[in-house]
C-alpha positions as CSV (number, residue, x, y, z in Angstrom):
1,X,-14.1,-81.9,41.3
2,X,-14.8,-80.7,44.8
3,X,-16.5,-77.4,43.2
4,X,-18.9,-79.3,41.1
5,X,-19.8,-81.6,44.3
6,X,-20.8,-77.8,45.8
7,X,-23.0,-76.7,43.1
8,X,-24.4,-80.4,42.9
9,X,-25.2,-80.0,46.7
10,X,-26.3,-76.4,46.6
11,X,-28.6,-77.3,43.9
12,X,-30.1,-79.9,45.4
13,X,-31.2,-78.1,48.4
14,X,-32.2,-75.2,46.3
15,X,-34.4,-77.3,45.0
16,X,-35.6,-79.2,48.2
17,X,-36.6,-75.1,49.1
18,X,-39.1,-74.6,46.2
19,X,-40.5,-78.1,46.4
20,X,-41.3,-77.7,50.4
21,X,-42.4,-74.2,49.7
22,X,-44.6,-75.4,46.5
23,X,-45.7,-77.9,49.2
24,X,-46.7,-75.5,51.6
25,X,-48.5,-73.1,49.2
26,X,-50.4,-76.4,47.7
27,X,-51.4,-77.7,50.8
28,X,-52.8,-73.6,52.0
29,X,-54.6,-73.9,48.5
30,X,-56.5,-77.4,49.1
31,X,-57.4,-75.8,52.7
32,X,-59.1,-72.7,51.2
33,X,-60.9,-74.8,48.8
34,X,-62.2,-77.3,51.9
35,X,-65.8,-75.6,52.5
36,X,-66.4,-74.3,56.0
37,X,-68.8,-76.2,58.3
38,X,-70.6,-74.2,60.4
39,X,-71.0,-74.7,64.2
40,X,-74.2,-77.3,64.4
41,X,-77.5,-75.5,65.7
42,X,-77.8,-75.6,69.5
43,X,-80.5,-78.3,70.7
44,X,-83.5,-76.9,72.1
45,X,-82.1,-77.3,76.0
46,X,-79.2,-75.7,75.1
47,X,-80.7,-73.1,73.9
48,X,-82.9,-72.6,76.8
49,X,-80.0,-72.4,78.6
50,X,-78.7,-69.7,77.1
51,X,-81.7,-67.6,77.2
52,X,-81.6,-68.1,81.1
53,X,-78.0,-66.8,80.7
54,X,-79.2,-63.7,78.7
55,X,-81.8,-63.5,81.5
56,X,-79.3,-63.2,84.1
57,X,-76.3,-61.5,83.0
58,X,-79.0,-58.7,81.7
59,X,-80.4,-58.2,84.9
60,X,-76.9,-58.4,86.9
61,X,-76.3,-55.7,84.6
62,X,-78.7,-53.9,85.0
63,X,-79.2,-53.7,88.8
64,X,-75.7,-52.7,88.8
65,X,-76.1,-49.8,86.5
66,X,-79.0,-48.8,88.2
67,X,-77.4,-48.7,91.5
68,X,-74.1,-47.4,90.9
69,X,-75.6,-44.8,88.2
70,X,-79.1,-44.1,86.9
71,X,-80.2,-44.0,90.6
72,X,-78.4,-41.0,91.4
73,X,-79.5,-39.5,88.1
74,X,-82.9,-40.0,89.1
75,X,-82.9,-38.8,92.6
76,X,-80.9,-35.6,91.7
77,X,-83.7,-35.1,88.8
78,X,-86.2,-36.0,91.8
79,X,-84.8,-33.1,94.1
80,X,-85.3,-30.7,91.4
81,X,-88.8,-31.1,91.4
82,X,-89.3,-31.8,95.0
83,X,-87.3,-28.0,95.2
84,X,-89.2,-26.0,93.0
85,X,-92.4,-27.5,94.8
86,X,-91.8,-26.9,98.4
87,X,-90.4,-23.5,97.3
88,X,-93.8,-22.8,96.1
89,X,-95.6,-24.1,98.9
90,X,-93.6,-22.0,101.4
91,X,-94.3,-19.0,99.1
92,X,-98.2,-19.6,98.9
93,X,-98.1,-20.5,102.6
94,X,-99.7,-24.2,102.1
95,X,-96.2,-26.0,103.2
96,X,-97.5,-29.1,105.3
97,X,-97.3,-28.2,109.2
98,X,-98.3,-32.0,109.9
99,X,-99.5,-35.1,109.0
100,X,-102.7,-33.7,107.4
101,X,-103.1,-31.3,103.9
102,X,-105.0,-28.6,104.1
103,X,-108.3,-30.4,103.8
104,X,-107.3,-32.9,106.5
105,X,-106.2,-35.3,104.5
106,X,-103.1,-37.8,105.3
107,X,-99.8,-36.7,103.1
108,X,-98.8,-38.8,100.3
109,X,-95.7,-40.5,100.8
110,X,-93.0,-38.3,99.1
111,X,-94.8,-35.3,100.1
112,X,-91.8,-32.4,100.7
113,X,-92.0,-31.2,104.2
114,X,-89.0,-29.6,104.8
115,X,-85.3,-28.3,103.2
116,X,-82.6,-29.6,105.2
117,X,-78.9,-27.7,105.2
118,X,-75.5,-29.1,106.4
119,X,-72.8,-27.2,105.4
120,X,-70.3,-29.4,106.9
121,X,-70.6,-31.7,104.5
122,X,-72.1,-29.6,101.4
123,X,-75.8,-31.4,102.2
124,X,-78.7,-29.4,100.6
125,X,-82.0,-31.8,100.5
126,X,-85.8,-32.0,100.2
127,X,-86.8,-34.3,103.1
128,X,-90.1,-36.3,101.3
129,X,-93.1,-37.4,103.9
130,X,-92.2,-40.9,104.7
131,X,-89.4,-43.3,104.9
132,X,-90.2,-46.3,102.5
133,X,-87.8,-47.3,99.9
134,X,-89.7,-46.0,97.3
135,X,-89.8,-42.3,99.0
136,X,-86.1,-42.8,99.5
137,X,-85.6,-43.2,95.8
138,X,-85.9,-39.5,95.7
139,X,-84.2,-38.5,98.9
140,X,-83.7,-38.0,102.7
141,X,-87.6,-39.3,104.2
142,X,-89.1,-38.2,107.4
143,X,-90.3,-41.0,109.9
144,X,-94.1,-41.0,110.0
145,X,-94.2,-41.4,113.8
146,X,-92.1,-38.7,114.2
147,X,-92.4,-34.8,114.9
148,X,-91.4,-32.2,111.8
149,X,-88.3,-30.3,111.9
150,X,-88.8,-27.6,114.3
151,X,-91.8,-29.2,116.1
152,X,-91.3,-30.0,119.8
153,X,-90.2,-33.3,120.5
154,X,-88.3,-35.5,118.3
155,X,-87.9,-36.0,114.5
156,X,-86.2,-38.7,112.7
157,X,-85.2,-38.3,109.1
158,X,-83.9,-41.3,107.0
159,X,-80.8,-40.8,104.0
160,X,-79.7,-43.8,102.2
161,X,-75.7,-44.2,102.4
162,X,-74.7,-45.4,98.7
163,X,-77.5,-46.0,96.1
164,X,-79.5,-43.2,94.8
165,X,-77.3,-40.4,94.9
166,X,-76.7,-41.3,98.8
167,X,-77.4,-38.2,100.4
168,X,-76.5,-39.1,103.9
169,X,-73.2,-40.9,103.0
170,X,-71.3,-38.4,104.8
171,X,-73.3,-37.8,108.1
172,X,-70.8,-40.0,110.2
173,X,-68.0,-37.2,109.7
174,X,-70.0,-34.6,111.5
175,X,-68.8,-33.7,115.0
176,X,-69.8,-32.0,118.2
177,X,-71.0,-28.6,117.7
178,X,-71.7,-29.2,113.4
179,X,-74.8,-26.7,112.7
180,X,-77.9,-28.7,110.7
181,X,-80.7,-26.0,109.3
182,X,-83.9,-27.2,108.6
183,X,-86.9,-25.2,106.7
184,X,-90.6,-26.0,107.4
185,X,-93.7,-24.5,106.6
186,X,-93.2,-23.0,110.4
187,X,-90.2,-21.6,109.8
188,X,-86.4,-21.6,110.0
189,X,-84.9,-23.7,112.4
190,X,-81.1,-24.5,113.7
191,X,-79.8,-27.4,115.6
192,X,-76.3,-27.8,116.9
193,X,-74.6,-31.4,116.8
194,X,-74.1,-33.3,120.0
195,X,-73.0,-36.9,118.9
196,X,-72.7,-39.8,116.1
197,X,-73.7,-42.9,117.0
198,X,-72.7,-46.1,115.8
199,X,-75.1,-50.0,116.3
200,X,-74.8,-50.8,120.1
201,X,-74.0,-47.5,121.4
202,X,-75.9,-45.8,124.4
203,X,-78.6,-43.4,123.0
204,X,-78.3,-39.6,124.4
205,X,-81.0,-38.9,127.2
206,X,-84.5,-38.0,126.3
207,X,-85.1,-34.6,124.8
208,X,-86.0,-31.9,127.2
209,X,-89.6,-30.4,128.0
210,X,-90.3,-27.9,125.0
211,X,-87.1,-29.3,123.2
212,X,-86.4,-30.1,119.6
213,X,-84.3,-33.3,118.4
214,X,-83.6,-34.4,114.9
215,X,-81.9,-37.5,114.8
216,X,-80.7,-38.4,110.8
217,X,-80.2,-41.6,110.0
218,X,-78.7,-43.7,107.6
219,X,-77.2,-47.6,107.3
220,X,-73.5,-48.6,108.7
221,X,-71.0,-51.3,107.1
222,X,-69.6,-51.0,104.1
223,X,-71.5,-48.9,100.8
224,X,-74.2,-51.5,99.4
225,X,-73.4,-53.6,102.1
226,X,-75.7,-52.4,104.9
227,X,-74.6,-53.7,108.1
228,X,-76.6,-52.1,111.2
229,X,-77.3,-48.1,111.4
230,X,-75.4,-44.7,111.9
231,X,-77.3,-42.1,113.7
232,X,-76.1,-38.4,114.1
233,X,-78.5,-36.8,117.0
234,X,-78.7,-32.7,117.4
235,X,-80.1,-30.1,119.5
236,X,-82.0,-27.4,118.2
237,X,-80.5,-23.9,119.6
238,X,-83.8,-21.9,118.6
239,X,-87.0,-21.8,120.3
240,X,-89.4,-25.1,119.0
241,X,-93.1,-25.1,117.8
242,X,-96.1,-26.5,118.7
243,X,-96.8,-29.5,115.7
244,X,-100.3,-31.7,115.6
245,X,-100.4,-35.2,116.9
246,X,-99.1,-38.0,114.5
247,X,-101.2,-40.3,113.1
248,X,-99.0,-43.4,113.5
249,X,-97.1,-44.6,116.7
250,X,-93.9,-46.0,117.1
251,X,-96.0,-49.9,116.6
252,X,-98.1,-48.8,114.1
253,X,-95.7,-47.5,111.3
254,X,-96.1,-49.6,108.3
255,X,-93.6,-52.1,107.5
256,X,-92.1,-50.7,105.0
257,X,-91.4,-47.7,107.0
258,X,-89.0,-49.5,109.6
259,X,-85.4,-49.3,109.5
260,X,-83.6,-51.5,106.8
261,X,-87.0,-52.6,105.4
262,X,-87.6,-53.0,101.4
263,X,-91.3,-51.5,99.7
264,X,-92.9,-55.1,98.5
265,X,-96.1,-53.4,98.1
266,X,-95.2,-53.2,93.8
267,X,-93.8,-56.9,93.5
268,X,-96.4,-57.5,90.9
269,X,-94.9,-54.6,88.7
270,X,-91.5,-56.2,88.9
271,X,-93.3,-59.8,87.9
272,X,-94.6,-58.3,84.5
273,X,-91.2,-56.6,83.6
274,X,-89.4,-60.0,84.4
275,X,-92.1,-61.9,82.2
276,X,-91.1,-59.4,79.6
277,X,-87.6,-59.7,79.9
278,X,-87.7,-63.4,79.8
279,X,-89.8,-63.0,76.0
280,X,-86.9,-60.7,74.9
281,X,-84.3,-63.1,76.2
282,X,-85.8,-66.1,74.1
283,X,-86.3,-63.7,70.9
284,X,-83.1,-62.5,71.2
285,X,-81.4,-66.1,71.2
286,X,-83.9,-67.0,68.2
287,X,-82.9,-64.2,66.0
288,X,-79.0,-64.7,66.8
289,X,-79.2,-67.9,65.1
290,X,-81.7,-67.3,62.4
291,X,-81.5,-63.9,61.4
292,X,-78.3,-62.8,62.2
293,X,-75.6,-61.7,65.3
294,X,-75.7,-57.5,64.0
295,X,-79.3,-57.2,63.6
296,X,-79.8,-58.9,67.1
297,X,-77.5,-56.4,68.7
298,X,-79.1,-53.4,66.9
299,X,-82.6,-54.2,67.6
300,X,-83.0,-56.0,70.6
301,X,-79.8,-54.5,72.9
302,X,-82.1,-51.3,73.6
303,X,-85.0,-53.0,74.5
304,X,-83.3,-55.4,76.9
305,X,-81.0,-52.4,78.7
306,X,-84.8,-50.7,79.1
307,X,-86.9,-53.5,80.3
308,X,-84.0,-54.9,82.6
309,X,-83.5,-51.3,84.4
310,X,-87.1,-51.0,84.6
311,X,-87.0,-54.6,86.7
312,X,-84.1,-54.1,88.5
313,X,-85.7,-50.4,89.5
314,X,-88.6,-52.5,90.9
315,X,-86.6,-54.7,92.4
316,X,-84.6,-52.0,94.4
317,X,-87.4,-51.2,96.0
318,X,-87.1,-55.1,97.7
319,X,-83.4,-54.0,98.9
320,X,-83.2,-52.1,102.8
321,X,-84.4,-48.4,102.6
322,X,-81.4,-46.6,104.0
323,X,-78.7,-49.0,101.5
């Protein structure tokens, strides 16, 4: 008796097991043959908003890859150039020896004027006429109311710390007595390190009569994150040159020549590549809901990686020169 009560009971839930599981497989079934709603298509403000979204996040993007990246690509593929043409200058003898070319004519900004060595730190760079942020794209710049390497008096030269390959990042580790070689069209000239100074420290006394100072300058704080200057002052230990008058005094350098001052003279160039961004942004978001998510990335991903690091290289110009 008690046996047949077990298989009774053992049957039953044997049973109970296929129905729930029959259950179960029903109820999957009826879900896969409910048709699939898709997600309602965004209003027209929403979808504004999310071109403004596109808009931004591209260009956040961008700058930063531009910064941290394609800028030191381009400034190491601006030194090449800026190498082989002042190499050919000195050997043709047409180097510039001042403000003027040849023909008396003021230097274009960018202009190499000299080749400056630091083996302390492993520095070999073209030092471009000028100290705008758009020279600076390329590499160290020489003040324009300054003297030239060599030249008696002073000369100033300008490296940015972080973006565009930074060539003066590592300037504040040079110490007293540090050599610094510098090539003009004059010659070969050496100067001896006497002191690094940081914002708010006393400036060294005024060069000597028939002296040579380079002073190299770059920003302080933090990289990206300007905060004040860093100046590394030297002594030359050879005999200086005679150099022509500058054309610009210490109150007449252009704006964009001054310390921690951006270039604004190509804002409008910036203003057609955002206007071109924004047209991609909004066709992008049209063709992700009416032509489809993989031909949006394919076709329009390239264009707006170009067009945004085309804006954001405008609109590093805007950022301080020596960043």
């Amino acid at each position: 008796m008690t046996a047949t009560v077990s298989l009774e009971r053992t049957s039953v839930r044997s049973s109970s097991a296929d129905d729930a599981s029959t259950g179960k497989v029903g109820r999957r079934r009826d879900a896969e043959r409910v048709p699939r709603r898709d997600a309602p298509p965004l209003s027209p403000r929403l979808q504004l908003i999310r071109a403004v979204l596109v808009l931004v996040l591209v260009l956040t993007g961008s700058l930063f890859l531009q910064l941290l990246l394609v800028s030191g690509l381009q400034q190491s593929a601006a030194q090449g150039r800026a190498f082989d043409l002042f190499r050919a200058d000195l050997a043709k003898g047409t180097a510039p020896l001042g403000p003027t070319d040849r023909d008396g004519a003021e230097l274009t900004p960018g202009t190499p004027v000299a080749f400056l060595e630091i083996p302390r730190i492993e520095l070999e760079q073209v030092v471009g006429e000028g100290t705008s942020a758009s020279v600076l794209f390329d590499g160290p710049g020489h003040r324009r109311d300054t003297m030239l390497p060599g030249q008696v008096g002073t000369t100033v030269v300008f490296g940015r710390r972080a973006a565009f390959g930074g060539p003066f990042s590592d300037i504040v580790s040079l110490r007293e007595g540090d050599i610094i070689t510098a090539t003009t069209g004059q010659g070969e000239f050496e100067y001896t390190v006497i002191g690094v100074r940081f914002e708010g420290d006393p400036a060294p006394p005024p060069v000597a009569a028939g002296g040579s100072r380079l002073t190299l300058v770059t920003a302080g704080g933090r990289a990206f994150m300007p905060e004040g200057a860093i100046r590394v002052d030297a002594e030359m230990t050879t005999g200086a040159v005679i150099g022509p008058a500058r054309l610009y005094s210490a109150g007449s350098l252009p704006i964009e020549d001054r310390l921690m001052a951006g270039d604004a003279r190509t804002l409008w160039v910036m203003a057609f590549w955002l206007q071109a961004l924004i047209v991609l942004s909004l066709a992008a978001v049209w063709s992700w809901h009416r032509w489809g998510h993989v031909q949006t990335w394919v076709v329009f991903m390239p264009a707006l990686v170009l067009v945004g690091l085309s804006a954001s290289g405008e609109f590093a110009r805007l950022l301080p020169n020596l960043m």
